[in-house]
N, C-alpha and C positions, 0 to 999 in steps of 0.2 A: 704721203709723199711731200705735202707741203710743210711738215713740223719735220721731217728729215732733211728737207732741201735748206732751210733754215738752221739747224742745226751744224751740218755740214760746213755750210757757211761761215759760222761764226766761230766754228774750229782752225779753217782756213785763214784766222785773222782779218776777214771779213765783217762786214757791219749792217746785218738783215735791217735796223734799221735803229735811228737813234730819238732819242726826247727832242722834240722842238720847242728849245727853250734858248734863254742868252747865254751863252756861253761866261760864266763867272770866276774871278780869280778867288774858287776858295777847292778846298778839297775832301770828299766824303770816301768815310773809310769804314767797311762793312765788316761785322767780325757774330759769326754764327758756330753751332755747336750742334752736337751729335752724340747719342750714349748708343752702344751698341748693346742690348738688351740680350742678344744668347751670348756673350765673354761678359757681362756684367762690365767692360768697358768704359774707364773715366771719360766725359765732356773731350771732347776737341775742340779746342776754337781754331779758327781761320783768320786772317785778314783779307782781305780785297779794298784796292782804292781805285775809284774812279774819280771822273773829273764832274761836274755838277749836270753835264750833260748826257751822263749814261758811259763815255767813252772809259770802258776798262782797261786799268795802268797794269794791274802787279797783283799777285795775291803769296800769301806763306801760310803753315799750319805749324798748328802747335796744340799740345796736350795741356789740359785741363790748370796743372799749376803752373807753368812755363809763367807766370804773370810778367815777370821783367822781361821776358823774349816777345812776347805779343806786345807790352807796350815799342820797344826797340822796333817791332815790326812797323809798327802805325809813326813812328819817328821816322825810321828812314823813308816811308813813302812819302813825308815830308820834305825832304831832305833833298829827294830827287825829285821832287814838283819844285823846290826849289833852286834847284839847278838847270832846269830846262826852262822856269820861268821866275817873277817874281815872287816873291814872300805872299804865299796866300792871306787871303784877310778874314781867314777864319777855318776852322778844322770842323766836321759835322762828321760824330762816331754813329752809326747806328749798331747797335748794341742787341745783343739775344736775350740781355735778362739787365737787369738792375746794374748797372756801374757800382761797384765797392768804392772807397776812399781812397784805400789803398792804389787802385786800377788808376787812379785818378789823377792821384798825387804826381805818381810814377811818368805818367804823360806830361804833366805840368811843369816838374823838375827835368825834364826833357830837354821840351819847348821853351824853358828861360835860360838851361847853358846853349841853346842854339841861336838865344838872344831875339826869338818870336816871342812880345806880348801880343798874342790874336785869344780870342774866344773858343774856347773850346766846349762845341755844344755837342751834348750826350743824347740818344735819340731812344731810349728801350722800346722794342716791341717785341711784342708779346702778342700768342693768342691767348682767346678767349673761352675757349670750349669750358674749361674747366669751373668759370666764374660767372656768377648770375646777373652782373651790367648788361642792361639790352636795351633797346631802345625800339619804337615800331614807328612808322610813318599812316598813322589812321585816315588819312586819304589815299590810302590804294590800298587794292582787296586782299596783295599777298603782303599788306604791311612792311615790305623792306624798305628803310630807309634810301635816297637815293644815292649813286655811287659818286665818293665825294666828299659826303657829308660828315663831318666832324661834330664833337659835342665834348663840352670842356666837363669833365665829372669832378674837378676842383684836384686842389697839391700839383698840381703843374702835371695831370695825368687826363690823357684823351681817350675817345673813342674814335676810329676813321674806320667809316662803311665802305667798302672796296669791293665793289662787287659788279653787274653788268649791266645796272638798271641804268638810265639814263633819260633826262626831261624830254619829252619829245617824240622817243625811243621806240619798236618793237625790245619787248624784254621775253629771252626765251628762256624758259623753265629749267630747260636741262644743264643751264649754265651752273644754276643752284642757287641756293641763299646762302651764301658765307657768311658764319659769324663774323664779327666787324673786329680790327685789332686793336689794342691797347698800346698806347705810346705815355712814355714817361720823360718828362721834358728836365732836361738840369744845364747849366751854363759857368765857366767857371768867370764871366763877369754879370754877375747874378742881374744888372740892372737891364741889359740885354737879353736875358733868360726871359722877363717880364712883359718884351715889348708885344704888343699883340701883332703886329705887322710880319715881325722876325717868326713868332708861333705858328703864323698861318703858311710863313714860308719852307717853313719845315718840315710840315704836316701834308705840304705839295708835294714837297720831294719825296718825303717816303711813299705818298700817292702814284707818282708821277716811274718810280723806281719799280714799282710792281708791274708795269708796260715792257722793261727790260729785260721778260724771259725770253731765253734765245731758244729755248728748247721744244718749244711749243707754242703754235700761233693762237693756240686757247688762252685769253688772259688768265693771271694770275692773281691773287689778292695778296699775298707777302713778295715784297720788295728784295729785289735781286744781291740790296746791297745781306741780307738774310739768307736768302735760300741759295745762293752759289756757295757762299761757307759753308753750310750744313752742307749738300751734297758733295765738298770737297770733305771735308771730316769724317765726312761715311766711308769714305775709300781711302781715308789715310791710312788707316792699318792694316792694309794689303801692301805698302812700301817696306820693304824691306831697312831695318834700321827706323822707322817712324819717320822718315827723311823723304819729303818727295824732290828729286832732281830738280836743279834749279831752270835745266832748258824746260822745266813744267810748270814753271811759274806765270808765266807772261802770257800765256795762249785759255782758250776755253775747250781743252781737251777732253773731261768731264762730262759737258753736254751728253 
């Protein structure tokens, strides 16, 4: 009842609850994918933007190569943060795999006819099942790092343990041990990419974003601005036309 009453809720346009954080003028824009393995089905990407506090603006979908329509996507939810507010002072993509150059560019050449010089920082995550980076905490018996804990594995690429251990803590088994996920950090004012203060605050966010599932009161370890695209991508090819109506943009219908 309680991961229904919650969900319900945040279909309703409602807000089961949000990040307690300061409210900041920048804008984070989630963009996730999905193969559907019986039609052999290309990638779907998503878009979703929210505001730095969890509060969800907008989301669109789009197939695999759409590349100029997904960048356009992440423009205009620019566009209209900046229309309702000032010129954000920095764009944060987080990302399902590796940003290309091309993907890159495209947003760049955007953001300079819109006449924004802001930062445009790239967030990949990734999990890890597949790859053998692991790390152990040899002062506790089940070895999981605490949840939190970050580790710099060098190239501007992290590790974040997101999990439900905590200092202090009862830690219950059945939660699990989730592998920890891989973030790849890139900046298109590279001296800002560098700073360690800015790393640590983006590595919160993506933290802080995995608190954001509306769908269930069991935390989550990947981050909303991730897993709302992918479960929107699963069901985009039940739309008729590949097209999902645009009064279905705006809402968390999905849940």
């Amino acid at each position: 009842m309680n991961n229904i009453s919650i969900a319900i809720l945040a279909k309703l346009n409602g807000v089961p609850w949000r990040l307690n954080v300061k409210v900041k003028n920048e804008l984070v824009v989630g963009v996730g994918a999905f193969k559907n393995s019986d039609t052999d089905t290309q990638y779907i990407g998503s878009a979703f933007s929210f505001t730095n506090n969890g509060k969800f603006n907008r989301f669109d979908c789009f197939m695999k190569n759409q590349v100029d329509e997904l960048a356009g996507s992440i423009i205009q939810a620019v566009k209209e943060y900046v229309s309702l507010q000032e010129s954000p002072s920095r764009l944060v993509i987080h990302f399902y795999k590796q940003m290309n150059t091309r993907e890159l560019d495209v947003i760049e050449e955007s953001l300079f006819k819109l006449g924004l010089n802001i930062p445009v920082f790239v967030v990949s995550i990734n999990k890890t099942e597949l790859h053998d980076i692991v790390a152990f905490d040899n002062l506790w018996t089940e070895l999981m790092p605490v949840s939190g804990t970050f580790i710099n594995i060098g190239r501007s690429r992290y590790l974040l343990f997101n999990n439900t251990r905590y200092p202090n803590a009862f830690f219950n088994s059945n939660d699990g041990y989730p592998f920890p996920i891989k973030l790849y950090i890139r900046c298109t004012h590279p001296e800002q990419g560098k700073d360690p203060k800015i790393i640590k605050e983006l590595i919160e966010q993506v933290y802080q974003f995995s608190r954001m599932y509306w769908k269930l009161v069991r935390q989550q370890n990947f981050p909303v601005t991730i897993k709302y695209p992918e479960m929107v991508a699963e069901m985009f090819p039940l739309f008729e036309g590949n097209e999902i109506p645009d009064f279905g943009k705006d809402n968390l219908w999905f849940l």
